[in-house]
C-alpha positions as CSV (number, residue, x, y, z in Angstrom):
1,X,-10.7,0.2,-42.2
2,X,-13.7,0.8,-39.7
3,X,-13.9,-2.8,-39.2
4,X,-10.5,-2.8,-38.2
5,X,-10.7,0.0,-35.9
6,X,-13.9,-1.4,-34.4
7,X,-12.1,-4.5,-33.7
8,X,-9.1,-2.5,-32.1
9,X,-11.6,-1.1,-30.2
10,X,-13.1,-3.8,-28.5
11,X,-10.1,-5.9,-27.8
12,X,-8.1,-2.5,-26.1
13,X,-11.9,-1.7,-23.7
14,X,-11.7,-4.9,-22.9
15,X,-8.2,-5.5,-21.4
16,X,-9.5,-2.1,-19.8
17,X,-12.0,-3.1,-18.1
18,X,-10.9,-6.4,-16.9
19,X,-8.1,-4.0,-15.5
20,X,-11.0,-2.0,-14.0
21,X,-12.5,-5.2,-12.5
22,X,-8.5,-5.6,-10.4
23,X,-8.3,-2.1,-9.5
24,X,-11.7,-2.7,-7.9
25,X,-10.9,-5.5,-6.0
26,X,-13.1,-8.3,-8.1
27,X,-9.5,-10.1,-9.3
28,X,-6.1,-10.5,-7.1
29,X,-3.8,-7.3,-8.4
30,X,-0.5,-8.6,-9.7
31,X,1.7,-9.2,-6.6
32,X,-1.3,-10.3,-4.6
33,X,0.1,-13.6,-3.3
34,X,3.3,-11.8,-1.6
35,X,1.4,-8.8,-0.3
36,X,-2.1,-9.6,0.5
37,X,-5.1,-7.8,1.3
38,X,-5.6,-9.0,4.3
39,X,-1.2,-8.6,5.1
40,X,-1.8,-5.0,4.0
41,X,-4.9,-4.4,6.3
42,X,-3.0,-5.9,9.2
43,X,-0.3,-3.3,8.9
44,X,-2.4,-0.4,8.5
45,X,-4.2,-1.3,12.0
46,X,-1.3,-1.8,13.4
47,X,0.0,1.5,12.5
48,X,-2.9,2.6,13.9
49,X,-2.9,1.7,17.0
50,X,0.4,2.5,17.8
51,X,-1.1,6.0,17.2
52,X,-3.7,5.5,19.3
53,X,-1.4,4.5,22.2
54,X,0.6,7.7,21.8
55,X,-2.1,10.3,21.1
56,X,-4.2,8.9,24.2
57,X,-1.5,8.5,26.9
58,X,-2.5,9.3,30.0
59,X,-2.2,13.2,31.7
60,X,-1.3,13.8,35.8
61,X,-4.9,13.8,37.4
62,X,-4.8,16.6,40.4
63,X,-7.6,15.8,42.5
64,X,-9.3,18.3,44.7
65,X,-10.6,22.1,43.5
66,X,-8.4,24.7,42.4
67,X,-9.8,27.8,42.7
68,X,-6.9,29.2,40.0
69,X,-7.8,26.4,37.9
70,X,-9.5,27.7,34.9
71,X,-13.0,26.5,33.7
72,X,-13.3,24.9,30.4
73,X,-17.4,25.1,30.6
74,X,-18.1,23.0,27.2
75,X,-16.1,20.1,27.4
76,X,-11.9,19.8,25.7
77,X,-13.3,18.9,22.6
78,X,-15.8,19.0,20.2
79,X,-17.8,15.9,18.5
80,X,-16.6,14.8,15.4
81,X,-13.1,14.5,13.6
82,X,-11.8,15.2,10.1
83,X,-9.7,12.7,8.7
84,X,-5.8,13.4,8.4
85,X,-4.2,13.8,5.2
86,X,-2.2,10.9,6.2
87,X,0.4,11.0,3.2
88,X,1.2,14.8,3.8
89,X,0.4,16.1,6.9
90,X,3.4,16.9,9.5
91,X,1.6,17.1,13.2
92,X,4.3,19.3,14.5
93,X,2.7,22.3,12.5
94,X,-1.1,21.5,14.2
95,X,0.1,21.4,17.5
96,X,-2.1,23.9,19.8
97,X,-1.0,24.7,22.9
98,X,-4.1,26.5,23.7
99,X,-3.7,25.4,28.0
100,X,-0.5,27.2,28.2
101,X,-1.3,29.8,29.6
102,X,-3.5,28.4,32.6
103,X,-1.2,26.5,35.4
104,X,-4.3,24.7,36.1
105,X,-7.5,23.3,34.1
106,X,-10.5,21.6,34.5
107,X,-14.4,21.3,33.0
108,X,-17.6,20.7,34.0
109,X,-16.9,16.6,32.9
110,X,-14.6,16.1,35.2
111,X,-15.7,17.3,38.9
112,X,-13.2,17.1,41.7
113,X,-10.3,17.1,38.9
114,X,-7.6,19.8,37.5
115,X,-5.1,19.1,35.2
116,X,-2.1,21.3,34.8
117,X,-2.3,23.4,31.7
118,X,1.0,23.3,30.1
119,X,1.3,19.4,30.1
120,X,-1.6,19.4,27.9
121,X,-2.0,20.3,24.0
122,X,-4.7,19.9,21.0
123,X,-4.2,18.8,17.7
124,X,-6.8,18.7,14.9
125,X,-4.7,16.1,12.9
126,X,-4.5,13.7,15.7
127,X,-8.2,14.4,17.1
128,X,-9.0,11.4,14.5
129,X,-7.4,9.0,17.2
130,X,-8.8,10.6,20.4
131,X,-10.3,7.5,22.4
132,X,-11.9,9.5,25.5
133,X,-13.2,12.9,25.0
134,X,-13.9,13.4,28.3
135,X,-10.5,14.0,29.4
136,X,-7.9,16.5,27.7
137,X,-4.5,15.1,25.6
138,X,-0.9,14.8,26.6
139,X,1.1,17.3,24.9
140,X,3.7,15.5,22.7
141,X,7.4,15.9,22.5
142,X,8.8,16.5,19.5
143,X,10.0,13.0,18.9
144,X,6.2,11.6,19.3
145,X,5.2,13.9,16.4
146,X,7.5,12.6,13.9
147,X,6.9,8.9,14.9
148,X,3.0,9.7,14.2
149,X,3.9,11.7,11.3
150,X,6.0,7.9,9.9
151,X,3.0,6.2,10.6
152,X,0.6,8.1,8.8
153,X,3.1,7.3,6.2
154,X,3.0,4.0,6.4
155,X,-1.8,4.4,6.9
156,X,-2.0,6.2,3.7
157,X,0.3,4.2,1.5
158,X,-2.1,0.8,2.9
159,X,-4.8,2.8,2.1
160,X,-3.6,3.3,-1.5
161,X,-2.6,-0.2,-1.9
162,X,-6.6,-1.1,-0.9
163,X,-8.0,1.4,-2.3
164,X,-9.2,3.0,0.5
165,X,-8.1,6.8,-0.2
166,X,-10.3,7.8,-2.3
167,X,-10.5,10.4,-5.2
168,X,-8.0,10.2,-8.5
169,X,-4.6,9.1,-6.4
170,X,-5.4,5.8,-5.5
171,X,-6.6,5.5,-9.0
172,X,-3.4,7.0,-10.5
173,X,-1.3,4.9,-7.9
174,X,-3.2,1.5,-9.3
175,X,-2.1,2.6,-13.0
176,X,1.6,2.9,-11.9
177,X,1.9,-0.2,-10.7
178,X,-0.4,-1.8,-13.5
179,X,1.0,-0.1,-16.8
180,X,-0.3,-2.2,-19.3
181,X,-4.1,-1.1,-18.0
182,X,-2.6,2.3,-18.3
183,X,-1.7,1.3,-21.7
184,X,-4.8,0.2,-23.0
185,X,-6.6,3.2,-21.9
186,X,-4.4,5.3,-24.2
187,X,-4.9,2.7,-27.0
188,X,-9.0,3.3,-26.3
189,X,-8.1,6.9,-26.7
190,X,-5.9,7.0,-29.3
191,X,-9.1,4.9,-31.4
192,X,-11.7,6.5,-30.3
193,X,-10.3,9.7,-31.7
194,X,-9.7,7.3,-35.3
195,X,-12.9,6.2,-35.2
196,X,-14.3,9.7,-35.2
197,X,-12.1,10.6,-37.9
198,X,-12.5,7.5,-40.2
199,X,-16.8,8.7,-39.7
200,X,-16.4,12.4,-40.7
201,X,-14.1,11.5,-43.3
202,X,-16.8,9.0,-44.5
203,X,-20.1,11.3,-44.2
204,X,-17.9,14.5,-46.2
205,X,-19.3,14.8,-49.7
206,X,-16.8,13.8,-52.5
């Protein structure tokens, strides 16, 4: 019985790890031929960029000082950017509109120019995508939004198909469309926990 088991054993961590080896890229995933790496890649720049081209429109330059203009002393933005939860996140609820209230802005990185405040916005789930730092962001209608908010749609689910997303879903989202790996996980399970019974049962005294 043990031997059995044993054998069982190998044969199911086997077909798991050569599903392991797919899932990490080493062998084509089933599929591959239609829907490529490198098809999948393309897409997700793509998708990019077409966020890049709406988050960094440009904003009505105002040249000349404005004494009403108010002072932004450290800049529009800080350095750095977290990464958008690109499967989730709806823009339209991150939208700051923190220049309202001035008719006119400007900062100490851009002498001799004011912007006008209520044309302008900041978005911590777009921020990803800003190209120029220097200068502050167009606010965005509401239409704008949900087209980034469809393409971040279509960014994480490439990133799931290569693997890029990180943590258990991309995992998970491999073993949906792989079941039989899925499968032969359980089976390892279900004889590991066999195999520990067939040995306790063997070591009780009679």
């Amino acid at each position: 019985m043990k031997t059995i088991i044993r054998d069982l054993l190998w044969l199911a961590m086997a077909g798991t790890m050569a599903g392991a080896t797919a899932w990490a890229g080493e062998t084509p995933a089933p599929g591959s031929s239609t829907d490529s790496a490198a098809a999948v890649r393309a897409e997700m720049e793509q998708a990019m960029e077409q966020v890049r081209r709406i988050v960094n429109q440009p904003v009505t330059r105002l040249m000349g000082r404005n004494t009403r203009a108010a002072v932004f002393d450290d800049g529009w933005f800080h350095e750095g950017a977290g990464k958008p939860d690109f499967n989730n996140v709806d823009v339209r609820t991150t939208q700051q509109l923190i220049y309202d209230k001035y008719p006119y802005v400007t900062s100490k990185l851009n002498a001799g120019v004011v912007f006008m405040g209520p044309q302008l916005e900041f978005n911590p789930n777009t921020k990803y995508f800003y190209a120029d730092l220097s200068l502050p962001k167009k606010k965005l209608t509401e239409a704008e939004m949900l087209e980034i908010n469809r393409l971040y749609r279509i960014i994480g689910r490439c990133e799931q198909k290569l693997g890029l997303s990180g943590g258990t879903g991309s995992f998970f989202a491999f073993l949906h469309a792989n079941p039989y790996v899925g499968g032969a996980i359980i089976v390892v399970l279900v004889l590991l926990a066999l195999f520990k019974c067939v040995r306790r049962i063997g070591r009780s005294p009679s």
